[in-house]
Backbone as CSV, one residue per row, in Angstrom:
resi,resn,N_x,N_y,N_z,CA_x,CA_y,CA_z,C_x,C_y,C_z
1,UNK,120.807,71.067,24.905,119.953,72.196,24.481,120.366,73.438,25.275
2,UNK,120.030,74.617,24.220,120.868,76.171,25.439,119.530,75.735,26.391
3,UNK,120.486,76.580,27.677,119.395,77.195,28.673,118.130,77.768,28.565
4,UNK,118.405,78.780,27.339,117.617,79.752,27.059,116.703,78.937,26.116
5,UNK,116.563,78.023,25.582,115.762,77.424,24.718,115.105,76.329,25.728
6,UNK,115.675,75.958,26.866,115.504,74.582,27.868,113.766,75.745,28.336
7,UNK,114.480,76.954,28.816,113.589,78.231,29.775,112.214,78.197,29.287
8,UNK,112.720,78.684,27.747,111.025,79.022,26.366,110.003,77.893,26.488
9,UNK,111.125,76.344,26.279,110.013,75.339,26.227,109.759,74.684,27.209
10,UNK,109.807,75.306,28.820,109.359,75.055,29.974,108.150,75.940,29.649
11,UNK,108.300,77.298,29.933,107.160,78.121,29.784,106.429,78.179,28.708
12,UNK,106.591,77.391,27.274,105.518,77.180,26.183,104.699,76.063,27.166
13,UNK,105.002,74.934,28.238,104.878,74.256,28.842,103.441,74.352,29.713
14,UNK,104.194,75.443,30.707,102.964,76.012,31.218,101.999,76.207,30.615
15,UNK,102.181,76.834,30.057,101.275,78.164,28.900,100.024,76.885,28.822
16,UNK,100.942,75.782,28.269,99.800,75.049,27.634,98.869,73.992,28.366
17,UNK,99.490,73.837,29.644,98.552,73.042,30.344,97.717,73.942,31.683
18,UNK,98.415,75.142,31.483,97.426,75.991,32.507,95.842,76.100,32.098
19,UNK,94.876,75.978,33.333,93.976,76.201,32.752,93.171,77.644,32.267
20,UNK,91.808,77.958,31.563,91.937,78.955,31.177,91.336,79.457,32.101
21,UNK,91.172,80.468,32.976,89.938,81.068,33.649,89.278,82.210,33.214
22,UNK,88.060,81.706,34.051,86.891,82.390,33.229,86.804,83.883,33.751
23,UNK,86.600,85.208,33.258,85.949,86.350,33.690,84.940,86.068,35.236
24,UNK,85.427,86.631,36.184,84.645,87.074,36.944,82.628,87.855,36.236
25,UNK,81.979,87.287,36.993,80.803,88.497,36.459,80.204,89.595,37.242
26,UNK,80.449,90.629,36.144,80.234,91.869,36.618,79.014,91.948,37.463
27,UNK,79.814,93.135,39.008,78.463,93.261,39.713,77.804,94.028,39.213
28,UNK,76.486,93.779,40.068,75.122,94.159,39.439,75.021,95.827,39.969
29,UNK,74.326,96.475,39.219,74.444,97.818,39.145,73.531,98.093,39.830
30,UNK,72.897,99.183,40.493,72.090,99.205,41.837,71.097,100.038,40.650
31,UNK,69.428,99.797,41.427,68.773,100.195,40.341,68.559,101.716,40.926
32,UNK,69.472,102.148,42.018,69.144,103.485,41.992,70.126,104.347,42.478
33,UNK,70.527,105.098,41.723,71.799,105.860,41.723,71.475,107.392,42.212
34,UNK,71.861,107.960,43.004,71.222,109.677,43.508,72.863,110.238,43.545
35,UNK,72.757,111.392,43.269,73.977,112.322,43.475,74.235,112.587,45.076
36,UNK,75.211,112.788,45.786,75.717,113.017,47.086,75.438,114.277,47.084
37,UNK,75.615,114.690,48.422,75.414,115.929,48.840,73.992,116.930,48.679
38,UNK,73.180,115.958,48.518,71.863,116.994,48.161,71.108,116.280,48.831
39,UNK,71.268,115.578,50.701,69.976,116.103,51.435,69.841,117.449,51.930
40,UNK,68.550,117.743,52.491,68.798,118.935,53.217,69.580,118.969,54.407
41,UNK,70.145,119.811,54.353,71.089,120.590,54.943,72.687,120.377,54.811
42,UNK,72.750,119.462,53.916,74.040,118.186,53.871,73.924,117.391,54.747
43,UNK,72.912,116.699,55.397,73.170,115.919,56.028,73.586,114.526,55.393
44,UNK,75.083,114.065,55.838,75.236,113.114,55.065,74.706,111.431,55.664
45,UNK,74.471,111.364,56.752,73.654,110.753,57.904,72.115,110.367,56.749
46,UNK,72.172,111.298,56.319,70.497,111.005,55.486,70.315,111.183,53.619
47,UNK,71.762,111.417,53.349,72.212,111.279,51.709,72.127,110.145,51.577
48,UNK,71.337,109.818,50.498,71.109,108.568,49.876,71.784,108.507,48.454
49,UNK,73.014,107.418,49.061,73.791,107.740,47.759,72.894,106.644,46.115
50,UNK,72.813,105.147,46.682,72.347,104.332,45.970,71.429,103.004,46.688
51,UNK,70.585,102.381,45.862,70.050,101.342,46.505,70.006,100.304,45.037
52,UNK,70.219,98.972,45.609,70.863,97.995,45.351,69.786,96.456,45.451
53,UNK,68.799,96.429,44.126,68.075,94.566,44.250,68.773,93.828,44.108
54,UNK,69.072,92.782,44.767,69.883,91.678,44.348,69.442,90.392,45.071
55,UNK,70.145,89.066,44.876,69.794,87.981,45.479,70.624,87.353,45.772
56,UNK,71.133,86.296,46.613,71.478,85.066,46.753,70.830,83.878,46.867
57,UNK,71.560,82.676,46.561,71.339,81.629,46.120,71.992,80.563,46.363
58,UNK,71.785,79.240,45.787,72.463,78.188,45.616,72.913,77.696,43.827
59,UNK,74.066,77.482,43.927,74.619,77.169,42.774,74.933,75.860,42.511
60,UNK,74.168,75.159,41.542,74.232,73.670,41.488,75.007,73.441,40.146
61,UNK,76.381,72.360,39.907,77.119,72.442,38.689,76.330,70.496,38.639
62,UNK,76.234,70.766,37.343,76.015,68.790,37.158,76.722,68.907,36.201
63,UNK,77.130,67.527,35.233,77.074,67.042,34.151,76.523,66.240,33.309
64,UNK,75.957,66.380,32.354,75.392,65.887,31.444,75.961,65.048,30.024
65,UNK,76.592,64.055,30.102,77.368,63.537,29.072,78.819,64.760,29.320
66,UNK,79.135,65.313,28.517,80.452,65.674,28.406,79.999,67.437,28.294
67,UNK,78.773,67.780,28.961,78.236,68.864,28.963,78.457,69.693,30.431
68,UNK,78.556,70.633,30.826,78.842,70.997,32.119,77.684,72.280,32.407
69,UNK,76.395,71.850,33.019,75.313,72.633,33.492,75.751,73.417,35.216
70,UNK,75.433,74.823,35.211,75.152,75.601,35.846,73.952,75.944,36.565
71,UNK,73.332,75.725,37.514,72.038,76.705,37.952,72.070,77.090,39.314
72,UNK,71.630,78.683,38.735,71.615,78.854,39.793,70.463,79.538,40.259
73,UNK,69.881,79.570,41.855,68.658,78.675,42.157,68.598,80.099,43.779
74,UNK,67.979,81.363,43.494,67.615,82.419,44.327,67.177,81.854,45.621
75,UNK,67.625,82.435,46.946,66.622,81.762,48.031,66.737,83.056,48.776
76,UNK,67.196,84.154,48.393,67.238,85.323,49.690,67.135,86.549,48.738
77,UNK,65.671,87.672,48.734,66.226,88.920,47.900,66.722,89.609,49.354
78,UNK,68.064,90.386,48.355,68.289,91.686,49.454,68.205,92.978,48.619
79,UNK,67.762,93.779,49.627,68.149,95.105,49.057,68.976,95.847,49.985
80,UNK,69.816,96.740,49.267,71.042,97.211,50.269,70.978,98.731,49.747
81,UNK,70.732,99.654,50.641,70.606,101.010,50.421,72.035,101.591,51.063
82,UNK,72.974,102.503,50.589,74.046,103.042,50.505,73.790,104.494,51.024
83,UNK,74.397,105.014,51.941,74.244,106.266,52.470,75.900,107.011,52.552
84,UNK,75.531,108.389,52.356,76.871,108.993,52.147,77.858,108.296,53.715
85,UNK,77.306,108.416,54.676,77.542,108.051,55.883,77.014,107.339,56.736
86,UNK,77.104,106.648,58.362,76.551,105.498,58.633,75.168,106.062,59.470
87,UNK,74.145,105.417,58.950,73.289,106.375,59.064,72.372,106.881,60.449
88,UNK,71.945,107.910,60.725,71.664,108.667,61.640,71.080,107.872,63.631
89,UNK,71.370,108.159,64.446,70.823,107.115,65.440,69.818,107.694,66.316
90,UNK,69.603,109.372,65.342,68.349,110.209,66.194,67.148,109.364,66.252
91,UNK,66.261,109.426,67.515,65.005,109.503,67.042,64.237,109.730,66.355
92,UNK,63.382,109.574,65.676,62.196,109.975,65.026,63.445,110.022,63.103
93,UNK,64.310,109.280,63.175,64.541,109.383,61.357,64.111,107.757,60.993
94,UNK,64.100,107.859,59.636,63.296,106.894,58.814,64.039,106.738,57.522
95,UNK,64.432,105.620,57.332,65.122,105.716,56.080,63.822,104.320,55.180
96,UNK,63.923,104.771,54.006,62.512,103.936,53.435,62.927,103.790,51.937
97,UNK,62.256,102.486,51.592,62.724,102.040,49.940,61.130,101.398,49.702
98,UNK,61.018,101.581,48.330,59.946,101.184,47.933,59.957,100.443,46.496
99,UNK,59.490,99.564,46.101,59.129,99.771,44.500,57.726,98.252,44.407
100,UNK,57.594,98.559,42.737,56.207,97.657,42.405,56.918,96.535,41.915
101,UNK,56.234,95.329,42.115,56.516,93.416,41.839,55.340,93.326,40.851
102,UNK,55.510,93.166,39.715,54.658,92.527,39.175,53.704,91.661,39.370
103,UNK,52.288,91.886,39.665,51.708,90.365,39.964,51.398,90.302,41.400
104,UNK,52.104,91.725,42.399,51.642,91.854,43.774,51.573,93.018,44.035
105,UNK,52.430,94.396,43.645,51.974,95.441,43.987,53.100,95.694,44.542
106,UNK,52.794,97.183,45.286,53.920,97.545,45.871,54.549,96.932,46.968
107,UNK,56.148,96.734,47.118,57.222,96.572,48.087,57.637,97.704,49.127
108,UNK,57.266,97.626,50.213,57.637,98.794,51.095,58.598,98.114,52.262
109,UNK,59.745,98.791,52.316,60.728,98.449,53.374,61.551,99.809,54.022
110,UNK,61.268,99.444,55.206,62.255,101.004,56.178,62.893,100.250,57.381
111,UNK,63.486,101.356,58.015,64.020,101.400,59.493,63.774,103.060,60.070
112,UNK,63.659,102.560,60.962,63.609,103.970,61.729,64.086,103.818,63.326
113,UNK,64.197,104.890,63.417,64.529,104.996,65.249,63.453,105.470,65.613
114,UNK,62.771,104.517,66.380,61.538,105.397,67.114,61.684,105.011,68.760
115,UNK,60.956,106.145,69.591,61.112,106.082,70.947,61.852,104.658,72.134
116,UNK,61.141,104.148,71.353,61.384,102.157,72.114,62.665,101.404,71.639
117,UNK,63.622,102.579,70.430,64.536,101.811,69.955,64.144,101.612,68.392
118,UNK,65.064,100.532,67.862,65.144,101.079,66.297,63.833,99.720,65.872
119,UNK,63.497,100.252,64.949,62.107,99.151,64.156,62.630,99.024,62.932
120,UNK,62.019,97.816,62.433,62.468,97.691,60.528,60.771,96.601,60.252
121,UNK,60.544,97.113,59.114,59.110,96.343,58.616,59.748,96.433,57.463
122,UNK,59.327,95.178,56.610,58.669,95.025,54.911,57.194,94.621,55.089
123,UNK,56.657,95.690,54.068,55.102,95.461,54.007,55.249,95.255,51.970
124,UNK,54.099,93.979,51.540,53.948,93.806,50.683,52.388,93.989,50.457
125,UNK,52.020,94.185,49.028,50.779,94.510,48.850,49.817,93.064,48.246
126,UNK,50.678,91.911,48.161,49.749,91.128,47.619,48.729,90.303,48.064
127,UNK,48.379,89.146,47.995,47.564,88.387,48.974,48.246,87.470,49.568
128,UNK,47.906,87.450,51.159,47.939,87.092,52.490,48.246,85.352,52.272
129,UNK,49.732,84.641,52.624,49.745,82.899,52.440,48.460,82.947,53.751
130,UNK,48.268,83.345,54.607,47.573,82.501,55.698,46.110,83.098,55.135
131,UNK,45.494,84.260,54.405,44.395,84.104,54.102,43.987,85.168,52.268
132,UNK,44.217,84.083,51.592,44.375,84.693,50.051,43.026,85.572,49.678
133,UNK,42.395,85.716,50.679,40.895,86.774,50.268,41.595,87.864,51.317
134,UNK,42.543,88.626,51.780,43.419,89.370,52.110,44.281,89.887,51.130
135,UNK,44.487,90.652,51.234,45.476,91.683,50.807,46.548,92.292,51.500
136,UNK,48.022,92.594,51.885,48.594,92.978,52.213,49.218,92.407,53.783
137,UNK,50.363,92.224,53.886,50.910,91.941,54.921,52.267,92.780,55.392
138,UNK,52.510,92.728,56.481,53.328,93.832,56.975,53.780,92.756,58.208
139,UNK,55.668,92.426,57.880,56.508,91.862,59.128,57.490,92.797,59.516
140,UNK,57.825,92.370,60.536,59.090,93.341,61.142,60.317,92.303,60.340
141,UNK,61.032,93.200,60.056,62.325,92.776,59.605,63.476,94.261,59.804
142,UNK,64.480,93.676,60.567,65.325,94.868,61.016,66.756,95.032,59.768
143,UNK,66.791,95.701,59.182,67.881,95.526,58.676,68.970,95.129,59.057
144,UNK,70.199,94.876,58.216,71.546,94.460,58.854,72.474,95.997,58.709
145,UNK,72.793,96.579,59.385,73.362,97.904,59.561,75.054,97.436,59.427
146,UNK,75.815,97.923,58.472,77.314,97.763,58.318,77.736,99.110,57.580
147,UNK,78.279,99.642,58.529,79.017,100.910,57.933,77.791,102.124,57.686
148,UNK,77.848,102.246,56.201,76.914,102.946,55.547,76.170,102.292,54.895
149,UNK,75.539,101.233,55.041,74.557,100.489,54.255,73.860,100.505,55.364
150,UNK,72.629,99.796,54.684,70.999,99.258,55.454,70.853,98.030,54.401
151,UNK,70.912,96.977,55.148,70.649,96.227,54.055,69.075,94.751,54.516
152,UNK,68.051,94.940,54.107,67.020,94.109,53.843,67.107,92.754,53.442
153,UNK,67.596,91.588,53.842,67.011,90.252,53.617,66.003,89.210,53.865
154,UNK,65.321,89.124,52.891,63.435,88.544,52.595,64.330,87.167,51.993
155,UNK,63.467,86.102,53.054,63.777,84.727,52.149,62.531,84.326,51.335
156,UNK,62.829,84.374,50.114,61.739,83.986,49.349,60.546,83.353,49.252
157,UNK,61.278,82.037,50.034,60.153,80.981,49.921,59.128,81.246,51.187
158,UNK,59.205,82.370,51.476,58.057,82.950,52.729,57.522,84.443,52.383
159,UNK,57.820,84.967,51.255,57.120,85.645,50.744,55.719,85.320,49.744
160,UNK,54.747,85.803,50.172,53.718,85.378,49.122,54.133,85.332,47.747
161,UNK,53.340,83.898,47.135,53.434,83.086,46.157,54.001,84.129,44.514
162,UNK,53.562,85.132,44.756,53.386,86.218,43.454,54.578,86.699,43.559
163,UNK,55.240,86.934,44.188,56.776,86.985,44.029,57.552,86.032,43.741
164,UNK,58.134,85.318,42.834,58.529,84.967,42.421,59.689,84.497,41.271
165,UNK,60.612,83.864,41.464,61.726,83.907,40.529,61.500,84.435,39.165
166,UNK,61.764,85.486,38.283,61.639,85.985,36.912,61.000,87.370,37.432
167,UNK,60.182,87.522,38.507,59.020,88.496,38.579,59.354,90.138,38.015
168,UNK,58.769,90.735,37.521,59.457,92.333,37.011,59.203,92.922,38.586
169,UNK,60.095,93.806,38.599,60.323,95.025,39.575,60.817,96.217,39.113
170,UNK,60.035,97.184,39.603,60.746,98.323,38.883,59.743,99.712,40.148
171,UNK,59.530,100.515,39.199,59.545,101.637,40.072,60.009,101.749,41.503
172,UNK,61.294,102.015,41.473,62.121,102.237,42.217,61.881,103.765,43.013
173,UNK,62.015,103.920,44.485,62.142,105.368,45.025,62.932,105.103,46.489
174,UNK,63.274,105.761,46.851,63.944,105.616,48.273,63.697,107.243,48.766
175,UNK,63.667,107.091,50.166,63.973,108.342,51.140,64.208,108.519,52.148
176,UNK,64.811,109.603,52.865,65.509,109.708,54.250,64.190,110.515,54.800
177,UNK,63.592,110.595,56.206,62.711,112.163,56.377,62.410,112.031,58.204
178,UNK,62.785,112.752,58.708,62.610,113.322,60.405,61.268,113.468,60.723
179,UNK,61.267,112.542,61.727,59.566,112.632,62.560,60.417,113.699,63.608
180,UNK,59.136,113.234,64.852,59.446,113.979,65.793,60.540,113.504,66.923
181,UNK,61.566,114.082,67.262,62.843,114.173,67.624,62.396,113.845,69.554
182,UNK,61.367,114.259,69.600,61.452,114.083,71.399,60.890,112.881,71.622
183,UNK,59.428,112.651,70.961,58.441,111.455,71.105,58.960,110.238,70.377
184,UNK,59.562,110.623,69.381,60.471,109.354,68.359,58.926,108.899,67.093
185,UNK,58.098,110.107,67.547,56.916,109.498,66.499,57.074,109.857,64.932
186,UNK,56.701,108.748,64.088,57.254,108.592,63.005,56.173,108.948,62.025
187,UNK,56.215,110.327,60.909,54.921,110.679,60.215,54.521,109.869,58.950
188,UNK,54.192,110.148,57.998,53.859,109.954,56.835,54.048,110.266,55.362
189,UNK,55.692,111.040,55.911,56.410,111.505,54.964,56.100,110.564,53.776
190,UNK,56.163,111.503,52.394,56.144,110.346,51.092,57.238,110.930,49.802
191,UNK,58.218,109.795,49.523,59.300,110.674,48.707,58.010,110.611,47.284
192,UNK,57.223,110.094,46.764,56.940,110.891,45.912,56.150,112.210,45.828
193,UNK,54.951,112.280,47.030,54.555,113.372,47.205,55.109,114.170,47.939
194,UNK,56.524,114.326,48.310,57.463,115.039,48.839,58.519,115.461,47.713
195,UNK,58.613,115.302,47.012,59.858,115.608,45.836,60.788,116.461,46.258
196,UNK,61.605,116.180,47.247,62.334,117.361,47.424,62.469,117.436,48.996
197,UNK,63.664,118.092,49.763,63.326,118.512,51.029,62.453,119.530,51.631
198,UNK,61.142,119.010,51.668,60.022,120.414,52.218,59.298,119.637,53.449
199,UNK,58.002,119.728,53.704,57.008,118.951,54.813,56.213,118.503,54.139
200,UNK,55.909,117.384,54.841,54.488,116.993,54.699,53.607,117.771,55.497
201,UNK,52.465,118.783,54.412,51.589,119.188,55.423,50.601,118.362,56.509
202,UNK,50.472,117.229,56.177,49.881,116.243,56.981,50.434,115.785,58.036
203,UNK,51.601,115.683,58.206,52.576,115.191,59.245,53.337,115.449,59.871
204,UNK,53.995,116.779,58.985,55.046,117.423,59.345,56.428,116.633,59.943
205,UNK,56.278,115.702,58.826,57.591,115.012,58.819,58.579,116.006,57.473
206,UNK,59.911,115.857,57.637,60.531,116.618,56.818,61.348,116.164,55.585
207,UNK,60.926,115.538,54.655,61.965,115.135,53.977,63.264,115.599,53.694
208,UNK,64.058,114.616,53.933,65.756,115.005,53.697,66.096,114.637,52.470
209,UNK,65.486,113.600,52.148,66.242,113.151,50.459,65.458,112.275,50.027
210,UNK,65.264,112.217,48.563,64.589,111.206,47.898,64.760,111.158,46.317
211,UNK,64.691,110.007,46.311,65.979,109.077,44.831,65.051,108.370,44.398
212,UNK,65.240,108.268,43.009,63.950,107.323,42.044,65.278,106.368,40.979
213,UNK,64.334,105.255,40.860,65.188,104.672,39.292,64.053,103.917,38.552
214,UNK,64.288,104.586,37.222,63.416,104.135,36.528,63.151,102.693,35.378
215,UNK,64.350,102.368,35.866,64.586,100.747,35.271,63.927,99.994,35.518
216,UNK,63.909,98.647,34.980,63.419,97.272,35.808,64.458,96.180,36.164
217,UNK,64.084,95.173,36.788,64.670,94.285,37.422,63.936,92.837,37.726
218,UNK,64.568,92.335,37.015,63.906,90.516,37.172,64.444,89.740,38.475
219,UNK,63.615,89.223,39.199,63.839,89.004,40.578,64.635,87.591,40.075
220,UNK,66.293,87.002,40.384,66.699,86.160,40.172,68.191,86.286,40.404
């Protein structure tokens, strides 16, 4: 047989016992997208470029007769907020994400630098595992700081019961905003009743930036 015909039906060869692979799946799109360059003053330390629900999990493959099952099985939400730059190590700043869980209410998560060093809380609005005639609980959780992210990981199965795999999430907001710079005391800035870089007359904290998304998101 020519060479050149020996070559073709080597590589028809391949062709045919390679296997096929599958598409990668597309990452998940962050439910909140803000334009750069529009905190006040440019600070890019406090530009909030995007913030990011997502989860990890465990992935279990079985088979079923000649069937090949997938599941996969959430045990960690994160949220990962994106900043033009790595973000600020002044005193008294606050970087903060918020949105509503179906079935519990609002999700509140920050970091800040305050006087004693840096703090991180998630406060949820639903009812209390240690006392369900309660409402609302508030833990320290410090973010994981890499680069320009802030990123939040909540293990599920220790979040109250109402959060839960499928749950809707949505009203999305995030914001950057300066307490006080000497004391490291942290105000009451609010990106929705702040819209914009101005003060809180109550606090006189300053908002630097604040980002909304108006989508939803199934916790899974």
């Amino acid at each position: 047989m020519p060479r050149r015909l020996v070559t073709a039906a080597l590589c028809a060869a391949v062709v045919a016992t390679a296997p096929v692979l599958a598409s990668a799946a597309p990452a998940p799109l962050p439910q909140i997208v803000d334009a750069r360059g529009d905190a006040a003053a440019g600070q890019q330390p406090l530009d909030i470029v995007s913030v990011l629900f997502k989860t990890t999990g465990v992935t279990k493959v079985t088979r079923v007769g000649k069937r090949r099952k997938v599941t996969y099985t959430p045990t960690r939400l994160l949220i990962v907020q994106t900043l033009a730059a790595p973000p600020s190590s002044t005193t008294g700043v606050r970087y903060r994400v918020e949105a509503v869980i179906a079935g519990c209410g609002n999700l509140d998560v920050y970091y800040a630098n305050g006087a004693g060093g840096p703090v991180g809380y998630v406060a949820l609005e639903c009812p209390r595992r240690d006392d369900p005639t309660k409402t609302g609980t508030v833990t320290e959780l410090l973010p994981k700081v890499a680069g320009s992210t802030l990123t939040w990981e909540l293990e599920i199965a220790r979040l109250p019961k109402e959060v839960k795999v499928g749950a809707k999430v949505s009203g999305f907001r995030a914001f950057s905003d300066v307490g006080d710079p000497v004391f490291g005391l942290l105000g009451t800035g609010d990106g929705a009743e702040n819209a914009g870089p101005a003060s809180s007359a109550g606090s006189g904290v300053a908002v630097a930036d604040v980002a909304v998304g108006d989508g939803e998101w199934r916790l899974g």
